[in-house]
N, CA, C and O atoms as CSV, one atom per row, in Angstrom:
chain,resi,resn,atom,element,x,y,z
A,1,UNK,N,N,6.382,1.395,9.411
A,1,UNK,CA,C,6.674,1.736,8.035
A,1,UNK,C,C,6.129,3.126,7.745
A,1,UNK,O,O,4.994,3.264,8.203
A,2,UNK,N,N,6.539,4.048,7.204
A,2,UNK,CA,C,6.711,5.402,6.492
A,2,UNK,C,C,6.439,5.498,5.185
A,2,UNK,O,O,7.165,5.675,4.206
A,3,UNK,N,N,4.609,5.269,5.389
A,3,UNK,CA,C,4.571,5.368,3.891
A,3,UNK,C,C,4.472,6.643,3.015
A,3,UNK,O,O,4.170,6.553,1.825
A,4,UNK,N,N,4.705,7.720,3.559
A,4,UNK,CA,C,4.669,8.833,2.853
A,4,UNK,C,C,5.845,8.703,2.045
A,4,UNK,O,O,5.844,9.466,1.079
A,5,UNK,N,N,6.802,7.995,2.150
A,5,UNK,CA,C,7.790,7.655,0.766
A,5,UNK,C,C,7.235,7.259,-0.393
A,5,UNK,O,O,7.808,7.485,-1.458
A,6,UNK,N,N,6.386,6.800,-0.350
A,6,UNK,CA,C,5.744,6.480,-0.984
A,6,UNK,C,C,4.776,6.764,-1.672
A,6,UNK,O,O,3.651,6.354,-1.386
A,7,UNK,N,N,5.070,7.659,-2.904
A,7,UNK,CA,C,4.485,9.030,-3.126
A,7,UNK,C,C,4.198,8.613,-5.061
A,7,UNK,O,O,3.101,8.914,-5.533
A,8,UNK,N,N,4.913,8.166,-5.676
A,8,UNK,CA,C,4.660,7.956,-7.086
A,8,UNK,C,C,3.944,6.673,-7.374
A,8,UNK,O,O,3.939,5.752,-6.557
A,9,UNK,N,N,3.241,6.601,-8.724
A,9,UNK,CA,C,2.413,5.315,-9.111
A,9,UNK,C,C,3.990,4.871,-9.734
A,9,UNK,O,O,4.986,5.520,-10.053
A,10,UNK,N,N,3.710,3.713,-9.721
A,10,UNK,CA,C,4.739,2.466,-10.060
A,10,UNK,C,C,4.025,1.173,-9.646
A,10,UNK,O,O,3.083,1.181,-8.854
A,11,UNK,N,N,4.570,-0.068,-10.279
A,11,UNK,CA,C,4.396,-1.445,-9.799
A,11,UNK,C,C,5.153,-1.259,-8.541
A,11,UNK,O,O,6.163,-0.560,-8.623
A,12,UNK,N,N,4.756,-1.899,-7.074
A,12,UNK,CA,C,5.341,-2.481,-6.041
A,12,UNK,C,C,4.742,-3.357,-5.130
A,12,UNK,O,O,3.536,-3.596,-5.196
A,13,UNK,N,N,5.412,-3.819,-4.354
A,13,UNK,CA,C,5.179,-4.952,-3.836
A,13,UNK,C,C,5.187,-4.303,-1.850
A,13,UNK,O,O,6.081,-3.758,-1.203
A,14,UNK,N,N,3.973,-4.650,-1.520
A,14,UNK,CA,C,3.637,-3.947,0.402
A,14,UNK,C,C,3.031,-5.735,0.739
A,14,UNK,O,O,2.313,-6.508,0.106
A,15,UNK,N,N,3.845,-5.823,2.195
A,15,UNK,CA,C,4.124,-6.804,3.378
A,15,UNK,C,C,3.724,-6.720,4.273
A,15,UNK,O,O,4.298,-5.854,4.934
A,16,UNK,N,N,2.707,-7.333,4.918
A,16,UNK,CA,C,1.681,-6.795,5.932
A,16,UNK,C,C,2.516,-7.513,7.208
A,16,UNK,O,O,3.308,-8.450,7.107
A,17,UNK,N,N,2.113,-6.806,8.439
A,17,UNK,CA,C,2.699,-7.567,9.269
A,17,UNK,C,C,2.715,-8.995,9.634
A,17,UNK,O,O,3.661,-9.721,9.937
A,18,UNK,N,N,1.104,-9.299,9.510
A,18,UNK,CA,C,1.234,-10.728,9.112
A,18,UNK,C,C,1.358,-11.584,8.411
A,18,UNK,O,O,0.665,-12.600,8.338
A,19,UNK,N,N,2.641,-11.161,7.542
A,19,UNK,CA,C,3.076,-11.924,6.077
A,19,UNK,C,C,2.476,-12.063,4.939
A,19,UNK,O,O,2.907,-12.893,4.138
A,20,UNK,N,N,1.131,-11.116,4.579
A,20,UNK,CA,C,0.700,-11.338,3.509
A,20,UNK,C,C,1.095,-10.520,3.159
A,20,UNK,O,O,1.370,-9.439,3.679
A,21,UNK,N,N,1.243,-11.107,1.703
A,21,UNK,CA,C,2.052,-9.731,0.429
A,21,UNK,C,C,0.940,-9.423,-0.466
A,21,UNK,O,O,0.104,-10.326,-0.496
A,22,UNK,N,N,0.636,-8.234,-1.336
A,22,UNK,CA,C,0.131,-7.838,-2.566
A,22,UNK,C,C,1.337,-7.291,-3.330
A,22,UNK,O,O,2.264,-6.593,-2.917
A,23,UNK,N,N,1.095,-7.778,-4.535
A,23,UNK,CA,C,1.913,-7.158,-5.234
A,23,UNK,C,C,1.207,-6.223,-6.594
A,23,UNK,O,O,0.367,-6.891,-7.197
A,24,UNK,N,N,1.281,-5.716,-6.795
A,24,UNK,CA,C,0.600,-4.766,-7.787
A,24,UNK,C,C,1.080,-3.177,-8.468
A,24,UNK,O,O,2.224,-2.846,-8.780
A,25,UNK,N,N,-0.171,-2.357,-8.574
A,25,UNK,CA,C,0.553,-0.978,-9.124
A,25,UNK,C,C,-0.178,-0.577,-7.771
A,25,UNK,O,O,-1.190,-0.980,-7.196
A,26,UNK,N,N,1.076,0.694,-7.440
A,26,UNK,CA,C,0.934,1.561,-6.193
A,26,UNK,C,C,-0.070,2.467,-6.925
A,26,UNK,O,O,0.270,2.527,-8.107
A,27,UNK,N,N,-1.065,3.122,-6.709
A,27,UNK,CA,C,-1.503,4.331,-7.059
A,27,UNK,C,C,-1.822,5.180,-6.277
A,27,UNK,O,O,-2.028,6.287,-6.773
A,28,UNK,N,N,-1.958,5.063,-5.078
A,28,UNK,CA,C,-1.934,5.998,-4.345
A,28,UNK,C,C,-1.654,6.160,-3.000
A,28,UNK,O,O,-1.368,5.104,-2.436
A,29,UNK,N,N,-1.644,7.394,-2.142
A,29,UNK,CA,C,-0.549,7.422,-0.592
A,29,UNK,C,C,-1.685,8.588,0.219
A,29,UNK,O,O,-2.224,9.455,-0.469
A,30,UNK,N,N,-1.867,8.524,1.210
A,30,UNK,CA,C,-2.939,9.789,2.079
A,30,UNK,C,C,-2.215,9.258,3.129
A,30,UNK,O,O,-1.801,8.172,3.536
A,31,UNK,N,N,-2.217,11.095,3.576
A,31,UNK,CA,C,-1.285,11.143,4.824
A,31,UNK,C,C,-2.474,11.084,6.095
A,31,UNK,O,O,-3.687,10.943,5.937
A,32,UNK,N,N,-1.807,11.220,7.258
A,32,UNK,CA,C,-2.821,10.934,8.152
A,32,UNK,C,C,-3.770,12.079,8.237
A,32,UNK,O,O,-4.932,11.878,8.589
A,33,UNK,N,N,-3.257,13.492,7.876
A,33,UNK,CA,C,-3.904,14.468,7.561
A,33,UNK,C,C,-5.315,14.644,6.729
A,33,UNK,O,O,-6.288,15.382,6.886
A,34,UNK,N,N,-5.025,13.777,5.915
A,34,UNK,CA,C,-6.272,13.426,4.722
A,34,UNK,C,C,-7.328,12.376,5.498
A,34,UNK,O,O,-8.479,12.229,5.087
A,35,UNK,N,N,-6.918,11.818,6.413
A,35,UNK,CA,C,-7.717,10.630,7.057
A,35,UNK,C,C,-8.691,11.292,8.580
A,35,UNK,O,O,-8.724,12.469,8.940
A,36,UNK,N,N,-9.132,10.556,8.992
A,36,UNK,CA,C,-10.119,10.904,9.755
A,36,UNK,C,C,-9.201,10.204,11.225
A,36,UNK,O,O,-9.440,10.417,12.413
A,37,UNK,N,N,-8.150,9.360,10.635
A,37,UNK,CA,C,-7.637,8.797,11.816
A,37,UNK,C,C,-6.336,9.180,12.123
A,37,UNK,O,O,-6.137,10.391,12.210
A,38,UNK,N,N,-5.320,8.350,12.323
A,38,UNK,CA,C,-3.899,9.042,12.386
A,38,UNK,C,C,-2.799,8.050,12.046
A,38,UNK,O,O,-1.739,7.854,12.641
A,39,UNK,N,N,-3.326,7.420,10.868
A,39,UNK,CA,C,-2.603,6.507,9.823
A,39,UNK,C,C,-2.760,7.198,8.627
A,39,UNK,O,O,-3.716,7.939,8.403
A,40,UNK,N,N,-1.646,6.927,7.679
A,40,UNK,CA,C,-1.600,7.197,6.362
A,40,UNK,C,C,-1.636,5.706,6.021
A,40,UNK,O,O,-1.285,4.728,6.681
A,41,UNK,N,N,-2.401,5.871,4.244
A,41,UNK,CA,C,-2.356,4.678,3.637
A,41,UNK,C,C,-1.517,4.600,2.386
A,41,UNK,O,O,-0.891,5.583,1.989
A,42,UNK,N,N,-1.500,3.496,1.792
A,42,UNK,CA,C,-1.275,3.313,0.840
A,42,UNK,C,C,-2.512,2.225,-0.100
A,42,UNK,O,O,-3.286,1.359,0.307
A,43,UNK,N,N,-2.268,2.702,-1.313
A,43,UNK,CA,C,-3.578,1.881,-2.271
A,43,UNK,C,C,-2.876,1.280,-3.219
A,43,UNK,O,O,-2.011,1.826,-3.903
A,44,UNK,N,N,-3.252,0.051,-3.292
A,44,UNK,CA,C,-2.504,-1.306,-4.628
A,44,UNK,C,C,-3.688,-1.780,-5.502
A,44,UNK,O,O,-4.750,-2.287,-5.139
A,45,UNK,N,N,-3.341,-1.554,-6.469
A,45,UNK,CA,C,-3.803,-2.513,-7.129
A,45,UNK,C,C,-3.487,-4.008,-7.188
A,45,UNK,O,O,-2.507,-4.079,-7.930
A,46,UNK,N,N,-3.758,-5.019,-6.857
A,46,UNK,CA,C,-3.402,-6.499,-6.811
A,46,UNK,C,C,-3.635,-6.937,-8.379
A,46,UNK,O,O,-4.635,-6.903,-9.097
A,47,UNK,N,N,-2.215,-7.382,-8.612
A,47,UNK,CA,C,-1.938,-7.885,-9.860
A,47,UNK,C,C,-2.789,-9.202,-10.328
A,47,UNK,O,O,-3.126,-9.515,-11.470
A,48,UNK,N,N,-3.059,-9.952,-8.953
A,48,UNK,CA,C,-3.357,-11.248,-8.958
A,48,UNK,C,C,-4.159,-11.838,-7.879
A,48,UNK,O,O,-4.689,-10.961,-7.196
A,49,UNK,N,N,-4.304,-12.495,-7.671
A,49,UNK,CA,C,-5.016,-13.121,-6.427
A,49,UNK,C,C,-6.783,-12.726,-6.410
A,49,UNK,O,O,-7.468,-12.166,-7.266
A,50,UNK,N,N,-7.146,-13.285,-5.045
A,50,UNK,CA,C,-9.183,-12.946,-5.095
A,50,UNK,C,C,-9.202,-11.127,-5.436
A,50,UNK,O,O,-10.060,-10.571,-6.121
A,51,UNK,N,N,-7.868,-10.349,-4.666
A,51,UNK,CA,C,-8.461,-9.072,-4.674
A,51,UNK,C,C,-7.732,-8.412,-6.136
A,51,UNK,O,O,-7.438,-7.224,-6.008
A,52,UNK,N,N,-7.423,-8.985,-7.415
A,52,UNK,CA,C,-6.986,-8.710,-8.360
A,52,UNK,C,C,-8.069,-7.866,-8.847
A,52,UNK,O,O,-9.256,-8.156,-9.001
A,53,UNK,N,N,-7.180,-6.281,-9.158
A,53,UNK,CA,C,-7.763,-5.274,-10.461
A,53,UNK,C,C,-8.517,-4.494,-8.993
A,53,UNK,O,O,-8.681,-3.324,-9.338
A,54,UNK,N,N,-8.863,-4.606,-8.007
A,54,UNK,CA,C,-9.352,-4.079,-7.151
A,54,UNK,C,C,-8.527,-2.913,-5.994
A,54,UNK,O,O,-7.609,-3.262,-5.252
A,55,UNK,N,N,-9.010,-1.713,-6.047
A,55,UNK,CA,C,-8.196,-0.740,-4.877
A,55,UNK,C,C,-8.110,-1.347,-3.522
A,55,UNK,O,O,-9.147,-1.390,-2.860
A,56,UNK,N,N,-7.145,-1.761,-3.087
A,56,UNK,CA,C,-6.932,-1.812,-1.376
A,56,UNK,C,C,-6.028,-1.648,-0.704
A,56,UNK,O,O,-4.922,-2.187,-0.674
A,57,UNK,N,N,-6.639,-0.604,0.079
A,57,UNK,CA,C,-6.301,0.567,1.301
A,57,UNK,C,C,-5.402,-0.504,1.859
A,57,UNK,O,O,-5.760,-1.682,1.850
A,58,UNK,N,N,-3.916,-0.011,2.480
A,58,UNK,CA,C,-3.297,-0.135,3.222
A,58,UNK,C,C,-3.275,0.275,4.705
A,58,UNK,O,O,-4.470,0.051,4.903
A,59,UNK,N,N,-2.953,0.584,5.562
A,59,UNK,CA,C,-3.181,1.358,6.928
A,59,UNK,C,C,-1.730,1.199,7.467
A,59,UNK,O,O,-1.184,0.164,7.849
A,60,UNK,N,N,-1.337,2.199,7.421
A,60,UNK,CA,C,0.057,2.000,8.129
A,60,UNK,C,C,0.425,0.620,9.172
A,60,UNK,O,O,0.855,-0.528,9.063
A,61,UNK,N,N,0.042,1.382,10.028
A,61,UNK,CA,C,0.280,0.430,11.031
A,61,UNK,C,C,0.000,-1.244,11.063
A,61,UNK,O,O,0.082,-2.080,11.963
A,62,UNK,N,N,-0.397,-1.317,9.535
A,62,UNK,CA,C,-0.540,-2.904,9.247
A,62,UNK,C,C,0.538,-3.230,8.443
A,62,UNK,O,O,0.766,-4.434,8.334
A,63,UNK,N,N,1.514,-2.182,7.644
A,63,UNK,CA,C,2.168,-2.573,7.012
A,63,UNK,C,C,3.553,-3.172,7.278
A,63,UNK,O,O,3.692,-2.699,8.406
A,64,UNK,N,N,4.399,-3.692,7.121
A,64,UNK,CA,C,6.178,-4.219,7.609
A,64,UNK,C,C,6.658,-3.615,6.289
A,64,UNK,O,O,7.820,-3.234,6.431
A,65,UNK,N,N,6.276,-3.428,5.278
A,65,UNK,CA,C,7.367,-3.602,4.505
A,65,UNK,C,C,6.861,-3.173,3.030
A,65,UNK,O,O,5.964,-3.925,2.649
A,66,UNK,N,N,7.094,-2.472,2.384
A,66,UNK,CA,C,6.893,-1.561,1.184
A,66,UNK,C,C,8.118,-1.736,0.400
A,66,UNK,O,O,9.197,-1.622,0.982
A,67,UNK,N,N,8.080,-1.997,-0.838
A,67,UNK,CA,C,9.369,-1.585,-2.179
A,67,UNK,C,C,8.349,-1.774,-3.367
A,67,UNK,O,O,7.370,-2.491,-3.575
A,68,UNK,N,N,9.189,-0.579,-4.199
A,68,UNK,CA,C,9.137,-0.143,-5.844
A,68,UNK,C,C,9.506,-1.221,-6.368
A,68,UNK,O,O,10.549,-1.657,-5.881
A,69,UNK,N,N,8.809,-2.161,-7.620
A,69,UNK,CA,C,9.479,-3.293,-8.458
A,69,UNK,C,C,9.590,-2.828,-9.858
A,69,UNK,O,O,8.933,-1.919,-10.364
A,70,UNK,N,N,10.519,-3.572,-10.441
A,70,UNK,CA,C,10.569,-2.944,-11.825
A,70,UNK,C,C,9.720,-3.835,-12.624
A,70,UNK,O,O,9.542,-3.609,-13.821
């Protein structure tokens, strides 16, 4: 997954490879450039669940599956 598409805050919904979903507000994207490693992330807010209202880092290479919700 290519999350540098993934560039504006909006509500969306990211699919980890092993089927867990968050759904929340996107707020933010760092390219691998910004990182110390050679993944870009993405950051959710979780609408719901234990990690609700809380920032958590995505890592590319964990992700399957990213979309914008309305």
């Amino acid at each position: 997954m290519i999350l540098s598409e993934f560039e504006k805050t909006a509500r969306g919904k990211v699919v980890f490879n092993d089927g867990e979903i968050i759904a929340g507000m996107i707020v933010d994207c760092t390219s691998s450039f910004d990182n110390d490693d050679r993944y870009a992330y993405l950051t959710i807010i979780p609408e719901n669940g234990p990690l609700k209202g809380k920032r958590v880092q995505c890592p590319e290479d964990e992700v399957k599956f990213v979309e914008y919700l309305k």
